[in-house]
C-alpha positions, 0 to 999 in steps of 0.5 A: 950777551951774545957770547953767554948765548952762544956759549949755553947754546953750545953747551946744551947741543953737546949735552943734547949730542951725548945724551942722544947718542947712546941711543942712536948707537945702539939702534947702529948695533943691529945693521951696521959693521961693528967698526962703524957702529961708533961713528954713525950718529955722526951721519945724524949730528954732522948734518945738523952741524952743518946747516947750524953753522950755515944759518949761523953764516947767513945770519951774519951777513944778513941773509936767509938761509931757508934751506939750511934750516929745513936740514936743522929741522929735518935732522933734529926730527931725526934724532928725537925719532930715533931717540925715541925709538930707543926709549922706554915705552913711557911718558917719562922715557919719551920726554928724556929721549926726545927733549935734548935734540929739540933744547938744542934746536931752540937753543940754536932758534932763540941764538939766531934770533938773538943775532939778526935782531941784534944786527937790525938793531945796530944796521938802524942805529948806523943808519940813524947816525948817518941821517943826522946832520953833524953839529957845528 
């Protein structure tokens, strides 16, 4: 289960990457060099990446990773602002532009979710089997 997770998880972030960065490149267009205009979304999705991959890391060894998921957050917010920036002046624009960063953040939320709760699940088992006094 935790590998169908992961793999949707990935599968809708980069989804929600392509469909977020023709935006954030054309809002690129008008104050940055015309050499870099292709890679400054990445200074919108590389520190998401990051701190997904350090509350990722944290998760498994079980511990909290507070402030790597406030840059998620702060950078998913960045990434809807800006998209939404972008976007036709409409109810329907709007959403289109602002849901695929944030399908990505609770993608990511529910994928975490799914590891430490697996994790305590099987850390009590353990704990369980090691209480249990061996039959003869």
């Amino acid at each position: 289960m935790a590998t169908l997770t992961a793999f949707v998880v990935t599968a809708v972030s980069v989804l929600g990457a392509m469909v977020s960065y023709d935006p954030l490149r054309h809002l690129a267009a008008s104050g940055v060099a015309p050499g870099l205009v292709h890679g400054w979304p990445l200074l919108v999705f590389g520190p998401w990446l990051v701190a997904c991959l350090t509350v990722l890391r944290a998760a498994l060894h079980r511990r909290r990773a507070l402030q790597a998921w406030v840059v998620v957050v702060l950078f998913t917010a960045i990434a809807i602002t800006l998209s939404v920036t972008q976007a036709p002046r409409t109810l329907p624009g709007t959403a289109v532009a602002a849901l695929p960063p944030a399908a990505a953040l609770a993608c990511f939320h529910q994928f975490i979710r799914q590891i430490t709760l697996t994790r305590s699940v099987l850390a009590r088992a353990a704990a369980h089997r090691a209480d249990t006094p061996s039959r003869p």
